[in-house]
C-alpha positions in Angstrom: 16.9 5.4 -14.9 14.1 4.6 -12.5 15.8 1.1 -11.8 18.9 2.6 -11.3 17.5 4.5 -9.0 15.4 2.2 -7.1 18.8 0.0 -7.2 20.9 2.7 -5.2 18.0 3.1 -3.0 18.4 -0.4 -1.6 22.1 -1.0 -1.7 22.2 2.6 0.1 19.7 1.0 2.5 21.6 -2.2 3.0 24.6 -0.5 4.0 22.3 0.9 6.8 21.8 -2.2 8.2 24.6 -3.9 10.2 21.9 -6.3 11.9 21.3 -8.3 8.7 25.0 -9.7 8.9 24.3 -10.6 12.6 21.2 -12.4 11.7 23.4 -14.0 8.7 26.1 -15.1 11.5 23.3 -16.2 13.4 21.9 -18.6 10.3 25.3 -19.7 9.5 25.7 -20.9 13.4 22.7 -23.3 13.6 22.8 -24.8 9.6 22.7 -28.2 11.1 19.2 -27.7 12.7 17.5 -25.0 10.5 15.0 -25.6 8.0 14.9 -24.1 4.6 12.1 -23.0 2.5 11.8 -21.5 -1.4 8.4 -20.3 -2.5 7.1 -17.5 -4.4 5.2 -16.3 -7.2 5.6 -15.2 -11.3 2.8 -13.9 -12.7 2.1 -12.0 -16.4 -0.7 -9.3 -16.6 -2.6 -7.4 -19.2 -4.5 -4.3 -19.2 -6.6 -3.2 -21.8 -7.3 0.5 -21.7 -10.9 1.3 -23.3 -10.2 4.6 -24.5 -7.6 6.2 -26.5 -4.8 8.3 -24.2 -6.1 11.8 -22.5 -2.5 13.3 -22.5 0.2 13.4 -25.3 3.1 10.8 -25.2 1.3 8.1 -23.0 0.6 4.9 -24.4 -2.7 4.0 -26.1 -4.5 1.4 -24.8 -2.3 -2.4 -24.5 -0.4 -2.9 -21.4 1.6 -6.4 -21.2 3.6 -6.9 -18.2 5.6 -9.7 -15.9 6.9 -10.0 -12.6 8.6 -12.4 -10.0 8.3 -12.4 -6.4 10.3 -15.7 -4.8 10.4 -15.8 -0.6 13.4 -17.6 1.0 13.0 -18.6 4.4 15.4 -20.1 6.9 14.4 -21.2 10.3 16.8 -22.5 13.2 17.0 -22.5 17.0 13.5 -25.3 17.1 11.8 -22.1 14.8 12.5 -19.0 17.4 14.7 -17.5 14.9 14.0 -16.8 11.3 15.2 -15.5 8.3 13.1 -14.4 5.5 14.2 -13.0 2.4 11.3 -11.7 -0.7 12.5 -9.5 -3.4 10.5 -8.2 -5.9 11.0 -7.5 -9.9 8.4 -6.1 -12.8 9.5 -5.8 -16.5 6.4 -3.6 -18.2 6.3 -3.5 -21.8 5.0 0.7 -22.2 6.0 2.1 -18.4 9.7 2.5 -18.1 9.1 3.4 -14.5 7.0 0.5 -13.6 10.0 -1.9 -14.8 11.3 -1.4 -11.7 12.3 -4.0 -8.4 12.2 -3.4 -4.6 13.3 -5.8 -1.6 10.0 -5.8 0.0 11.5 -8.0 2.7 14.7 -8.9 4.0 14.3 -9.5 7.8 15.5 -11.6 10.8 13.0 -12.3 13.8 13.7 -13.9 17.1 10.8 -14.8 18.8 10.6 -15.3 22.5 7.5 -16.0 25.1 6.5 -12.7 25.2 8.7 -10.7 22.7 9.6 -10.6 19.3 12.8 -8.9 17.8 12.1 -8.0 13.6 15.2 -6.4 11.9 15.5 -5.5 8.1 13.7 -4.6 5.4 9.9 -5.4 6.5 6.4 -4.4 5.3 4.3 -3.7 8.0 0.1 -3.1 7.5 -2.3 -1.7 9.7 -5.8 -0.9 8.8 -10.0 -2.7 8.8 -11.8 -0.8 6.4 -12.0 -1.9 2.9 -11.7 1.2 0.4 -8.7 3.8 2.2 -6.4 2.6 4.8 -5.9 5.9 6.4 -4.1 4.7 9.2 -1.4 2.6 7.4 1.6 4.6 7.9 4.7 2.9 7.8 5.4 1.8 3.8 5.8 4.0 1.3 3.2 3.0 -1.1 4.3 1.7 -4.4 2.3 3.7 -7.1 3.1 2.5 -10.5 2.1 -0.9 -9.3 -1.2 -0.1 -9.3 -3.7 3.2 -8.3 -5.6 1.8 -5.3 -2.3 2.4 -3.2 -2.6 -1.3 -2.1 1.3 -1.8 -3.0 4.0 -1.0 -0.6 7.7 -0.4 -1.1 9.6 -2.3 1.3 10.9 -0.4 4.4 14.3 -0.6 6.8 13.0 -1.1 10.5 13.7 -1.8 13.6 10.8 -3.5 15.8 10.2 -4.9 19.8 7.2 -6.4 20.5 6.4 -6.8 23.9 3.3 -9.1 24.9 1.3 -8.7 27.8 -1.9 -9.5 29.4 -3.7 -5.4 28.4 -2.3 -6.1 24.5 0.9 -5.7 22.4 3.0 -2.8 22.3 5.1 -2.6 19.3 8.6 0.3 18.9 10.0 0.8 15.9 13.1 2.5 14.8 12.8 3.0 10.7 16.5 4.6 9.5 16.0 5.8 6.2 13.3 6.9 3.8 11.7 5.4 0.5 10.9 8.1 -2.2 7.1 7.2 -3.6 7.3 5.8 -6.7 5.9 7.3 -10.0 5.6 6.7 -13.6 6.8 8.5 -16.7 5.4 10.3 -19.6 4.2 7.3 -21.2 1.8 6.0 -18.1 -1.8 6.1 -17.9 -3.3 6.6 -14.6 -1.4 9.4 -14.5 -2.1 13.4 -13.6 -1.2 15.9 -16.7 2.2 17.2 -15.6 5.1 14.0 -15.0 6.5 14.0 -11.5 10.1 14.2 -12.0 12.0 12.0 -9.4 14.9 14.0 -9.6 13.3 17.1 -8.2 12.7 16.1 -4.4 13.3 18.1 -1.6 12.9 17.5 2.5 11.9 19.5 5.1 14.8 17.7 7.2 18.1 18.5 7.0 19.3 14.7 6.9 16.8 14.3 4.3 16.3 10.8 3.2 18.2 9.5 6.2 16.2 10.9 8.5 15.3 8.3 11.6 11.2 8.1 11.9 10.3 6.5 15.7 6.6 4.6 16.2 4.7 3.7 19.2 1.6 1.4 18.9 -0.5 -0.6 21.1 -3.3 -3.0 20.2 -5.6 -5.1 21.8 -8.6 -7.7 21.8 -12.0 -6.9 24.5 -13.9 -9.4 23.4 -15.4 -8.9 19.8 -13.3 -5.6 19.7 -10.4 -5.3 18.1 -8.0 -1.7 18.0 -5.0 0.0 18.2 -3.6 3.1 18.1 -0.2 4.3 17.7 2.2 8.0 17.3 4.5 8.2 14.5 7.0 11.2 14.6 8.6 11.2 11.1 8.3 12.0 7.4 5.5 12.1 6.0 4.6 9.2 3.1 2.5 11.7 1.1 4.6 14.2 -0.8 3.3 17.6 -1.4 3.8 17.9 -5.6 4.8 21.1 -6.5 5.2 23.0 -10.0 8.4 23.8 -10.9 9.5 25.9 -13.9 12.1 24.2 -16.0 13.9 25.6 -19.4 12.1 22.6 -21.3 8.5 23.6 -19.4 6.7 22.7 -16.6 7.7 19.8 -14.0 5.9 18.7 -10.9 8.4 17.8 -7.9 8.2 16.7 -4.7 8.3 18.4 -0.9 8.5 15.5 2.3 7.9 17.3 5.4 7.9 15.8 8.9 4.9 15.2 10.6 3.3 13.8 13.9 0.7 12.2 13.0 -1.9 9.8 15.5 -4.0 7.1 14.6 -6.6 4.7 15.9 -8.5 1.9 13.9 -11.6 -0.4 15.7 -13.0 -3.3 14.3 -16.3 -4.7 16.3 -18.5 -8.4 15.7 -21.8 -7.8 16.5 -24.0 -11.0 15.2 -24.0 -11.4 11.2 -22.7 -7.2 11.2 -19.1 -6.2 11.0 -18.6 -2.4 12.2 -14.8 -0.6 11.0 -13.6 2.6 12.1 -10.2 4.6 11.5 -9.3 7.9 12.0 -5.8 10.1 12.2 -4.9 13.2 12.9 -1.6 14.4 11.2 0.3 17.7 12.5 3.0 19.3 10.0 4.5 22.3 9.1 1.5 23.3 6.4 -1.5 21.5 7.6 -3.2 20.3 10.5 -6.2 17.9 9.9 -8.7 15.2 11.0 -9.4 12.5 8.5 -12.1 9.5 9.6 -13.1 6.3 7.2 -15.5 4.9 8.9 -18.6 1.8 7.9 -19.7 -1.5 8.1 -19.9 -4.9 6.2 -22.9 -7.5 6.8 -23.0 -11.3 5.8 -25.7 -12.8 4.3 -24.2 -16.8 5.2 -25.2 -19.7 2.7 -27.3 -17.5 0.1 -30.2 -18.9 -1.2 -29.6 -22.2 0.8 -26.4 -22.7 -1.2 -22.5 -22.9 0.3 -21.8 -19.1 -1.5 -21.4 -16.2 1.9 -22.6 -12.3 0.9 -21.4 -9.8 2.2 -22.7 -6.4 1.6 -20.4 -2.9 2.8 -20.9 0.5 2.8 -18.4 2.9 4.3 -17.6 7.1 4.7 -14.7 9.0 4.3 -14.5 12.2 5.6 -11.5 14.8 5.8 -11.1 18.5 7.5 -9.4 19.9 4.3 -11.8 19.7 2.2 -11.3 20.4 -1.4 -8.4 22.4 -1.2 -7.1 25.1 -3.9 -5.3 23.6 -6.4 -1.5 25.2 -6.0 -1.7 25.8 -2.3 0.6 24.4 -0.3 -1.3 25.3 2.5 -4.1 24.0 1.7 -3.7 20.7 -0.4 -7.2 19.6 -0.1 -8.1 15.4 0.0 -8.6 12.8 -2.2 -11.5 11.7 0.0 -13.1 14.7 1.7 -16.4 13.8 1.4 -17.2 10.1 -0.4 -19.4 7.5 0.3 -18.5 3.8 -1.1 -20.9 0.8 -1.0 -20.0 -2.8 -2.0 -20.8 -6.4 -2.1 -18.4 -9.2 -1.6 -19.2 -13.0 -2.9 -17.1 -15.6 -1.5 -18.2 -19.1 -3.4 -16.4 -21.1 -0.8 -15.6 -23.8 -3.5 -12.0 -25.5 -4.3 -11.2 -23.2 -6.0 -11.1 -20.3 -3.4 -13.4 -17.7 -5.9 -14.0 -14.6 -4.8 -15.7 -11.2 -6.2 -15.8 -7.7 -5.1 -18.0 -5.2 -6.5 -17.4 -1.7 -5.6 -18.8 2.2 -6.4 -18.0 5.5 -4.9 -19.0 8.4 -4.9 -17.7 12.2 -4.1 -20.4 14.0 -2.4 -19.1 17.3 -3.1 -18.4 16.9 -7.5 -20.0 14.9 -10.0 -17.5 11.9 -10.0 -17.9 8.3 -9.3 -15.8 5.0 -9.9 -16.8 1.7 -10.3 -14.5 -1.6 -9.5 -14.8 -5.0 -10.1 -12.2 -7.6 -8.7 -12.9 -11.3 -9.3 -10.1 -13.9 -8.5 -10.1 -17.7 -9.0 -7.7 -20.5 -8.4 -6.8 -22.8 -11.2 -5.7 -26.0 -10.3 -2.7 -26.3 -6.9 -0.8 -23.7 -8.7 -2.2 -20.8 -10.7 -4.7 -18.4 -9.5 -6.3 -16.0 -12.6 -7.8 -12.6 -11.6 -9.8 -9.9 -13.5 -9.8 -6.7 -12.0 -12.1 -3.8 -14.0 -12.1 0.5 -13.2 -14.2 2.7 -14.2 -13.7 6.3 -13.5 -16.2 9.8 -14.1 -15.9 13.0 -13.4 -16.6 16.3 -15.2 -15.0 18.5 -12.5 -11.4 19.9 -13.3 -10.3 20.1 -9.7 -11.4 17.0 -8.9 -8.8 14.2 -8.8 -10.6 11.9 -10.9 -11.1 14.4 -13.9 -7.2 13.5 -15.0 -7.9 9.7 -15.1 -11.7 10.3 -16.7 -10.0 8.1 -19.7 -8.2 5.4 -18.0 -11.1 3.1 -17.5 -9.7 -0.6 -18.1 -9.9 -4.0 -17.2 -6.8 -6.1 -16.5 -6.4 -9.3 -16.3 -3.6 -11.4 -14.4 -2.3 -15.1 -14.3 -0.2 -16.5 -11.1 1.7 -19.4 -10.9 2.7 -20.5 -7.1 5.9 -22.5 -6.7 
C-alpha cells in the first residue's frame, strides 16, 4: 500500500507540472548538439539490530535491503540547458513501508550570465552544522530511509536565481506537498503507536496542493559565508496525534501552515571552523526560537602523517522545551537542550576513507547516543560503509526512550556505474 501511495503521489505531482514537457520540447529541439550522460548507483545494505524488538510485531534483529538510484542527464544549447532526471527505488526485506521509490529529481535548468531557471522535481539543501540542519526547509524528509533525517523526498519547484555583485537571491514557487514518510508495525526505529498514513489532515483548505512561496539570499564577506531566507507554507514537521480507532489506538498526522525565518553563518578563522543556524517558525499552535550552533577545528597532517583531524562540538537549543506529551500546544523538541561533540578523520588516501565519531547528549534527561560512520572506497567503483548507533535513555518522555533497543550497526556496499 505504501508504494501505491508514494506512486500516486508523483504521477499526481507530474500532472502538476506542464514545464517538464517544455523542457522535453526543448531537449528534443537541440538532439544534434546535446550531450548525454547515465550514471548512478545500486547498493545492498544490512543492519544487524543488537537487541531483541521493544514493541510487539516488529522485526527482531536482521534487516537486508537493496536499492537503485541511476541519474540521466542531457545537456544542449553549448551546456546552458540541462536536463536531469534521478529516480529512486528500495526493496526491504522486513519494512513494507521502506520498499518504497520517490523521483528525487526530475528538473530542467537554463542557465544564463547572471540567472538560472530550475523547474521540476528538485532537492534543494541548506544548512553548515553537522548534527541538525535546522534551517533546511524545503524537502520533506524521507524517514524510513534512515533516523538521522539526512534523506529527502524529492519536491515539485519552481526556482530564479538572480546573481549579483551583494549575493544570490533565489524565489521559489513549490505547488504541491509531500506527506513524510513512515514505517509500519514491523519497523524498528520506531515510536510505540504506528503512524497511520491514511489519517492526515491540513490546516489548509487545498490541503496537499497547497502553493508554499520562498525568499532567500546568500552571500560570501570574505571567510563568511550566510544566508537567510522566509518560507510561507506548510510546515514539514507534522504534529502526530492520537486517534481512537474501533481496532485501538492510531497516531495521525496534522500539517499546519507556518512562516517560518531562518539564517545559517559559516566563518574560517585560521585552523577553526565556527557554524551557526537559527529559525524562528510562527504557526497556528506554536511560536518558537530554535539555534544549533558550534565549531569544528583541524588538526592538518597528524602526527607528521597525510591523515587531517578534525575535532567538533556543537549546541542545540530550542524555546519549547520539553513539552507535555499530548499537547498540541505545546509539542516540546527533539533537541531542547543537547550538547554533541565529535571527531572526524579524513586519511586522504586513494581510497577516499573517512570516519566520523559522534556522542550527544540531552542536558535536561539521562539520555545519550553514540554514532560511528566509517566509509571507504573499494577499487573505481564500490565504496563500503559501516555506520553504528547507539541509543540510552531511562526517561519515558524522552524521545529516545522508544528507540532505547534499536542500537545497531549497518553495513552498506555501493557500486558506481
Amino acid at each position: 500500500m505504501s508504494v501505491k501511495k508514494n506512486l500516486k503521489g508523483l504521477t499526481a505531482s507530474l500532472l502538476l507540472t506542464p514545464y517538464l514537457l517544455l523542457s522535453s520540447y526543448l531537449l528534443s529541439k537541440g538532439l544534434q548538439a546535446n550531450e548525454f550522460e547515465v550514471s548512478g548507483k545500486v547498493g545492498i545494505e544490512q543492519r544487524q539490530f543488537f537487541s531483541s524488538n521493544q514493541y510487539e510485531h516488529q522485526f527482531n534483529q536482521s534487516q537486508v535491503s537493496i536499492f537503485i538510484e541511476p541519474e540521466l542527464y542531457w545537456n544542449w544549447n553549448e551546456g546552458s540547458d540541462s536536463l536531469t532526471f534521478k529516480p529512486f527505488y528500495r526493496l526491504d526485506q522486513q519494512d513494507d513501508n521502506r520498499s518504497h521509490g520517490d523521483i528525487r529529481e526530475f528538473s530542467y535548468i537554463h542557465a544564463s550570465d547572471n540567472w538560472e531557471l530550475r523547474a521540476g522535481i528538485r532537492k534543494e539543501f541548506w544548512g553548515v552544522t553537522e548534527f541538525q540542519h535546522l534551517v533546511d526547509v524545503i524537502n520533506q524528509t524521507d524517514s524510513v530511509e534512515d533516523i538521522d533525517g539526512e534523506d529527502k523526498l524529492g519536491q515539485l519547484m519552481l526556482n530564479l536565481s538572480l546573481v549579483r555583485d551583494w549575493g544570490i537571491v533565489d524565489l521559489y514557487i513549490l505547488p504541491g506537498f509531500r506527506e513524510r514518510t513512515f514505517g509500519d508495525e514491523k519497523s524498528r526505529l520506531r515510536a510505540p503507536f504506528i503512524i497511520d498514513t491514511d489519517h492526515i489532515e491540513y490546516e489548509s483548505s487545498a490541503k496537499e496542493q497547497h502553493v508554499d512561496l520562498v525568499a532567500r539570499w546568500s552571500h560570501s564577506l570574505g571567510d563568511v559565508d550566510f544566508g537567510t531566507y522566509w518560507f510561507h507554507g506548510t510546515n514539514r514537521d507534522p504534529i502526530i496525534n492520537l486517534k481512537q480507532q474501533d481496532n485501538g489506538i492510531v497516531l495521525g498526522q496534522y500539517y499546519s501552515q507556518m512562516d517560518q525565518f531562518g539564517l545559517e553563518l559559516q566563518m574560517i578563522v585560521e585552523d577553526w571552523l565556527w557554524k551557526f543556524e537559527t529559525i524562528y517558525r510562527d504557526t497556528k499552535f506554536e511560536h518558537f526560537w530554535a539555534t544549533q550552533s558550534g565549531f569544528e577545528y583541524s588538526f592538518i597532517g597528524v602526527f607528521d602523517s597525510a591523515i587531517d583531524l578534525g575535532l567538533l562540538m556543537e549546541y542545540s537549543w530550542d524555546s519549547r522545551g520539553e513539552g507535555r506529551v499530548g499537547n498540541r500546544d505545546k509539542r516540546g523538541a527533539s533537541f531542547q537542550n543537547d550538547v554533541f561533540f565529535g571527531s572526524r578523520l579524513a586519511f586522504n588516501d586513494m581510497q577516499s576513507s573517512e570516519v566520523l565519531v559522534g556522542f550527544s547528549a540531552d542536558l535536561d534527561h539521562n539520555a545519550f547516543s553514540f554514532l560511528v560512520e566509517a566509509n571507504r572506497r573499494l577499487g573505481d567503483n564500490f565504496k563500503a560503509s559501516i555506520d553504528i548507533r547507539l541509543f540510552q535513555s531511562n526517561n519515558p518522555i524522552d524521545q529516545l526512550y522508544s528507540i532505547k533497543n534499536d542500537d545497531h550497526a549497518q553495513l552498506s556496499v555501493e557500486w558506481y556505474f
